[in-house]
Each structure stands twice: as structure tokens, then as C-alpha cells.
C-alpha positions as CSV (number, residue, x, y, z in Angstrom):
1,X,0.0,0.0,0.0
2,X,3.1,2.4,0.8
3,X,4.3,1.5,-2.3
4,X,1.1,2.3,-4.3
5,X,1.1,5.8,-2.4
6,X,4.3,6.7,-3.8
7,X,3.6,5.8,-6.9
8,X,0.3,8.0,-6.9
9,X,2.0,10.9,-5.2
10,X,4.9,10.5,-7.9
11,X,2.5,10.7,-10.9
12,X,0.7,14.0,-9.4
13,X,3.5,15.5,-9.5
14,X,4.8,14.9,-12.8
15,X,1.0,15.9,-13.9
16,X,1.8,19.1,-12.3
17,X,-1.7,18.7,-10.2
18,X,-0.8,18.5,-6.6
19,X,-1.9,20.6,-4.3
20,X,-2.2,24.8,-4.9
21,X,-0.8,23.9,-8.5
22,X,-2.5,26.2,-11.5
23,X,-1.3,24.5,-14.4
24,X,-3.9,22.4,-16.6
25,X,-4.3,19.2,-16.2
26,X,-5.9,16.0,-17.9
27,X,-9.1,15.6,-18.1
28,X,-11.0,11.9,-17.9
29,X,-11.6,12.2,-21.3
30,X,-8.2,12.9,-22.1
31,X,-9.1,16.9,-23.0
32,X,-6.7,19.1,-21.3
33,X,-8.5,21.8,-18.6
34,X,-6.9,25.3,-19.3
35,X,-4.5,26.4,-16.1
36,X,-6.3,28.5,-13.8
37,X,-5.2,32.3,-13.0
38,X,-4.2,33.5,-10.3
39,X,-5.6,36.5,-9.2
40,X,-2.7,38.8,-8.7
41,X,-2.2,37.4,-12.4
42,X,-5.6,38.3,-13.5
43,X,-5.2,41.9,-11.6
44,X,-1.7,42.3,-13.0
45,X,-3.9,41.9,-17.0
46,X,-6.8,43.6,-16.1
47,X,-5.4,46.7,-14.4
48,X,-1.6,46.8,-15.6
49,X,0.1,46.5,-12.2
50,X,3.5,45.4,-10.9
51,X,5.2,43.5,-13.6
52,X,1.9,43.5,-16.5
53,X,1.8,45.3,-19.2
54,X,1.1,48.9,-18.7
55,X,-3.0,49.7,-18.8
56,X,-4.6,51.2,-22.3
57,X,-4.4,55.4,-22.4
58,X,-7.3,57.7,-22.9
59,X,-7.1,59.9,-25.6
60,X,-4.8,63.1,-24.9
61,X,-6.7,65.8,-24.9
62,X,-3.9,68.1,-23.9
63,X,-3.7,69.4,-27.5
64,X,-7.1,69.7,-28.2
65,X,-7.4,72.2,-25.0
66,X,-4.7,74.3,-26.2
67,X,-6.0,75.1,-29.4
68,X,-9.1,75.5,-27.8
69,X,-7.5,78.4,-25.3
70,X,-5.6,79.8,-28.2
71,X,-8.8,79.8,-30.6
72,X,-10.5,82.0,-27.8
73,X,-8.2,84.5,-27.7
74,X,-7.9,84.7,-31.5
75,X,-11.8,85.2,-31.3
76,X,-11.6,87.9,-28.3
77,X,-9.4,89.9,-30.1
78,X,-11.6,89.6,-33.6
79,X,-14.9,90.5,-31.0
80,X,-16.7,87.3,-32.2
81,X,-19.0,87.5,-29.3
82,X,-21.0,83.9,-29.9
83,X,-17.5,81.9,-31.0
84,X,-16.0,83.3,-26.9
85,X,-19.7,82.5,-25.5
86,X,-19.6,78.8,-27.6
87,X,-15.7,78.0,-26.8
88,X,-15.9,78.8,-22.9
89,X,-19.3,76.7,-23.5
90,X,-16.7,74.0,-24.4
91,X,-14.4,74.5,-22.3
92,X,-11.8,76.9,-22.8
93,X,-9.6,78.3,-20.3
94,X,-10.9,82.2,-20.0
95,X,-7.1,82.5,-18.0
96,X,-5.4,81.3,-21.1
97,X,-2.5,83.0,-22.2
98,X,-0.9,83.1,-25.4
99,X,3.3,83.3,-25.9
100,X,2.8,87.0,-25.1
101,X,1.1,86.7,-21.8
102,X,-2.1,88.2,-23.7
103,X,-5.2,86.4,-22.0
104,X,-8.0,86.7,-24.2
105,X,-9.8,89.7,-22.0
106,X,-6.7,91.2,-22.9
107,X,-6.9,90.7,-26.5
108,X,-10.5,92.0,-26.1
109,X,-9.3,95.1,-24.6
110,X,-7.2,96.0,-27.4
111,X,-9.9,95.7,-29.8
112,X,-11.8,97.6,-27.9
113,X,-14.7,95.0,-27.9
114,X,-16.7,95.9,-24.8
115,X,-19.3,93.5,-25.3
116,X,-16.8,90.3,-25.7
117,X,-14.9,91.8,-22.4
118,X,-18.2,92.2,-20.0
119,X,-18.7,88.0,-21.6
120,X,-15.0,87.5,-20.3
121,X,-15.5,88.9,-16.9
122,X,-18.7,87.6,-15.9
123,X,-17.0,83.9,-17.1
124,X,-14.4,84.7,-14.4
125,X,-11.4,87.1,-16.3
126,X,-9.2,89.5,-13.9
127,X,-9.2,93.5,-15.4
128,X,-5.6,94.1,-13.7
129,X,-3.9,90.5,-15.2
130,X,-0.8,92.0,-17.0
131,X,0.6,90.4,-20.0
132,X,4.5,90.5,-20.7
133,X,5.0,93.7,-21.4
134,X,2.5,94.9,-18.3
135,X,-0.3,95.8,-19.9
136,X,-3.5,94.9,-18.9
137,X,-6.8,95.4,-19.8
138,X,-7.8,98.3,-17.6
139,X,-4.6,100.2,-18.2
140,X,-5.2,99.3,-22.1
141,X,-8.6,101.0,-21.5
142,X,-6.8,104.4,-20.7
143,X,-5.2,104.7,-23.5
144,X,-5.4,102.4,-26.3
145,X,-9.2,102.7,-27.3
146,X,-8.9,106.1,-28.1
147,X,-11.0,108.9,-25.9
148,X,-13.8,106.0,-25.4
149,X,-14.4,105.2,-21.7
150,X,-16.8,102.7,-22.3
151,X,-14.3,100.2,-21.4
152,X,-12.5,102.3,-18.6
153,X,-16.1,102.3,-16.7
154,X,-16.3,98.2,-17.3
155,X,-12.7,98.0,-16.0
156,X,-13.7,100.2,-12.8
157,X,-17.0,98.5,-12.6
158,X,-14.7,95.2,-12.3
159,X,-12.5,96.5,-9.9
160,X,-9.4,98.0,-11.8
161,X,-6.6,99.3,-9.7
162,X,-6.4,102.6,-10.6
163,X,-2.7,103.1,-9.0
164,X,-1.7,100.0,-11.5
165,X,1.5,100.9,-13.6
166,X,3.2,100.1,-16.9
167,X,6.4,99.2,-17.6
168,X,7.3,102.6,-17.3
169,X,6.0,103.0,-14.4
170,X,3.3,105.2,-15.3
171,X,-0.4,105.1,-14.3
172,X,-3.4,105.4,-16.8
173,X,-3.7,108.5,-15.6
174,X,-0.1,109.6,-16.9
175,X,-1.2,107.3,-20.1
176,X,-4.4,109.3,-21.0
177,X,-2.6,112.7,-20.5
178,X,-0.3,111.9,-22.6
179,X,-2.4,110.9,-25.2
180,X,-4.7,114.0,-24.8
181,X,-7.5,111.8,-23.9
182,X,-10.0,114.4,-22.0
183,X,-12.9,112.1,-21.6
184,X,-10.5,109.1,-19.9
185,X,-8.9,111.8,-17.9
186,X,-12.2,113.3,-16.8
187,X,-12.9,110.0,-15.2
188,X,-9.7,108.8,-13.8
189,X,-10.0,111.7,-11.9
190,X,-13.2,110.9,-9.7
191,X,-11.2,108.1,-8.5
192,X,-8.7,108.2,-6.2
193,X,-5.3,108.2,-8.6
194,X,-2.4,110.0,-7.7
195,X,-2.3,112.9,-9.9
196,X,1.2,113.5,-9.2
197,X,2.8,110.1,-9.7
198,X,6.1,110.2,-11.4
199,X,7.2,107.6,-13.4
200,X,10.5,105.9,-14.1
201,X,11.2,108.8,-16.8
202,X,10.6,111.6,-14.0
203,X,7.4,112.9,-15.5
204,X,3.8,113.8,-14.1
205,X,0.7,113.5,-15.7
206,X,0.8,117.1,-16.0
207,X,4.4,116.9,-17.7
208,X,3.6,113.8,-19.6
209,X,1.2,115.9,-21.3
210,X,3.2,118.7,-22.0
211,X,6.4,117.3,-23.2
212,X,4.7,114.7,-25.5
213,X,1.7,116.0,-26.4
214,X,0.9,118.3,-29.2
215,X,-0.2,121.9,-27.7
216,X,-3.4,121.6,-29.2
217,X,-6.8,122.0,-28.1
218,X,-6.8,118.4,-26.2
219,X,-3.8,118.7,-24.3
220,X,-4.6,122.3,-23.7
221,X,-7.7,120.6,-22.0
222,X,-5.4,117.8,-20.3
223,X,-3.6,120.3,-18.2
224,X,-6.9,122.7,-17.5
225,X,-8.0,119.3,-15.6
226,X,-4.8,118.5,-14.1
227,X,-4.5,121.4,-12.6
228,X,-8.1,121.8,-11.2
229,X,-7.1,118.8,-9.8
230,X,-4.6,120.0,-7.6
231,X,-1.9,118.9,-9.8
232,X,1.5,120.4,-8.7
233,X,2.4,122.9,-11.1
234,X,6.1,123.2,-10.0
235,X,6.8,119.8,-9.9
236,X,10.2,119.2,-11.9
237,X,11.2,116.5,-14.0
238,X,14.5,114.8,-12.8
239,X,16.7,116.8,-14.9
240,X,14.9,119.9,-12.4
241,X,13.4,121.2,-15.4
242,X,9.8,122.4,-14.3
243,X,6.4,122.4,-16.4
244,X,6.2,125.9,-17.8
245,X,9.6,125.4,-19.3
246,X,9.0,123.0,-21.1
247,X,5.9,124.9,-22.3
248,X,7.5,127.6,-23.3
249,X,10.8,125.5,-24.9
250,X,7.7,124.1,-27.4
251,X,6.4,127.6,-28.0
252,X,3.0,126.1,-25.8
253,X,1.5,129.2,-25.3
254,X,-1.8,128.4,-24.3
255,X,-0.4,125.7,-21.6
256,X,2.2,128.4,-20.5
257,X,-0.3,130.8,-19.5
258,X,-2.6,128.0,-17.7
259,X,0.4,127.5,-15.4
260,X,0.8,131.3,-14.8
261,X,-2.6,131.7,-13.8
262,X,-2.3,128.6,-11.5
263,X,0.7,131.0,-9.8
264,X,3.7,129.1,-11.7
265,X,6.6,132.7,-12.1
């Protein structure tokens, strides 16, 4: 009987069907049964783990998105107000930026498309976000719509720092004098701006508008406002040369005698 034991315990294992084996074995028939998984073997096929192959990707959508940010800022910039409302719809990133740092309210800004930039806030966009070269859509709004302040008030409604600078250091308000913008200046004014700021090339509002603008009837307006304001008249630039010098090195008559009736000698 020992014997007869052996011999059985021999042939199991030659079968490879002892005890916790997997492998297949022979049937009665003489079929063979397939070997049975184990299930760190069926995890490792199912869900790519330790050792398995690694588990099937989804589709990268990483592209996709991009264009999708890119396309709205191509669109904010052309005012296509139902392409921005359809691609933030979809999913586009209303904080994209493009290799300039432009987000698309910023492209919007400099199109002067009000209607597309009051879309762009209310989906979420940020009035004082600058781009690379530190512009941003409220400081655009002072001076690069023309004398239009229909995007100025949307900026201010939106909550546009008004002591904001450029990369010169400059405020709108310095921007919009200097441009001779009367209406943008009118309003900067009721807020609470600095009027006497000076930026990194020594110059006020008041001389921004005299050494670079033209002596006409706008600027001559610029510095009527400036210096109801309270703007200092005496203020020098930093080479000490003072506003009604430079009026009267530029032959500005008119802007001259503003200054000596504000009690500039």
C-alpha cells in the first residue's frame, strides 16, 4: 500500500496537479482543462500592475485644449462674441495666455470689444492680469481705445486698480494725458489716482502731457484738468526742469499761460 502511495504521489506530480498547482491538467476524457489564474495574475492583466503590461491610455486631450485656449483668444481679439460665449461653453480656459502673456480679456481690450470683455468677466477674467510687457486690460482702457471710456467704466465696474503701472511705471492717468484723452482723464479723476505720480522717466501727468503731447486743443484741455485737480504745477522733472519750461521751450502758449494763472513765475 506504501508503495502504491508513492507511486500515486509521484505521478501528481509529474501531472503538475498536486496541491495549490495552477497549471492544466488532464481531463478523464483525455481533453486538457486550461491552467487556472491566479488573481494577482488576473489583476496584473486587467489593471496593468506590478510587472503586467502597462494599462490602455485615454485619448490626450492636452492638444485639443490648447487650441481650444488659443482659438479664444484669436476670437476675443476679432470681437466674435458667440465663437467666446460657444468656446468657454466647451471649455476653454478664459485665463489662457498666449506666448505673449495676452489672456483673451486682454486681446479684447485692445480691440476695444466691450461686449466680448463684460462676456470675459462675468466667465471669471481678472481686469488688472498683465501680460509681458505689463499691460493689462484696464490700463489698455486708458489709453489704447482712443478717448472711449466705455471700457474704462467696465474695467472700474470690475475692480481696476487705478494706482496700477506700466512698464514705465506710469499710471493710466499719466497714459491718458499723454495721449490728450479728455474724456478718460475726466474720469480717472473721480477716483482716487495719484495725480502727481512720477514715473520711471521723471514725468507727471501734468508733464507727460506737455512734453509729449501736441499743444493743441486736447492737451490744452489735459492740463486745464490736471491742474483743477490740484496737480502740482512746479513739480520738476528729474533733470529739475519744471512744467512751464517746457511749455514755453515748445512755444505752448496756451499751456504756458494755464500754469501762470495757476501761480507758476
Amino acid at each position: 500500500m506504501v508503495a502504491v502511495a508513492v507511486v500515486a504521489g509521484l505521478v501528481l506530480l509529474i501531472s503538475g496537479c498536486g496541491p495549490g498547482s495552477t497549471a492544466g491538467g488532464t481531463g478523464a476524457d483525455g481533453t486538457t482543462a486550461p491552467a487556472a489564474e491566479s488573481p494577482e495574475g488576473s489583476a496584473r492583466t486587467a489593471g496593468g500592475g506590478a510587472g503586467g503590461a502597462a494599462p490602455a491610455r485615454a485619448p490626450d486631450s492636452t492638444r485639443a485644449s490648447e487650441e481650444s485656449d488659443m482659438d479664444l483668444i484669436s476670437a476675443a481679439g476679432s470681437g466674435e462674441g458667440r465663437e467666446v460665449r460657444t468656446l468657454l461653453e466647451g471649455g476653454a480656459d478664459v485665463h489662457a495666455r498666449d506666448e505673449s502673456g495676452a489672456t483673451p480679456l486682454i486681446a479684447a481690450a485692445y480691440g476695444n470689444h466691450v461686449e466680448v470683455a463684460e462676456i470675459l468677466i462675468d466667465a471669471g477674467a481678472d481686469v488688472n492680469v498683465k501680460d509681458e510687457t505689463r499691460q493689462s486690460a484696464y490700463l489698455i482702457s486708458t489709453s489704447e481705445v482712443g478717448d472711449d471710456p466705455r471700457l474704462l467704466e467696465l474695467t472700474l465696474a470690475n475692480g481696476a486698480d487705478v494706482h496700477s503701472l506700466d512698464s514705465y511705471d506710469g499710471t493710466g492717468l499719466i497714459r491718458a494725458a499723454e495721449r490728450g484723452y479728455t474724456g478718460i482723464i475726466e474720469r480717472l479723476l473721480e477716483t482716487d489716482t495719484r495725480v502727481d505720480h512720477v514715473n520711471n522717466l521723471g514725468w507727471t501727468a501734468l508733464l507727460e502731457a506737455i512734453i509729449l503731447g501736441d499743444c493743441g486743443p486736447a492737451h490744452i484741455e489735459v492740463v486745464r484738468l490736471l491742474i483743477g485737480a490740484g496737480a502740482d504745477v512746479s513739480l520738476a522733472d528729474g533733470n529739475g526742469v519744471t512744467p512751464l519750461q517746457h511749455a514755453e521751450q515748445r512755444d505752448c502758449d496756451a499751456i504756458a499761460g494755464l500754469l501762470r494763472e495757476a501761480g507758476v513765475r
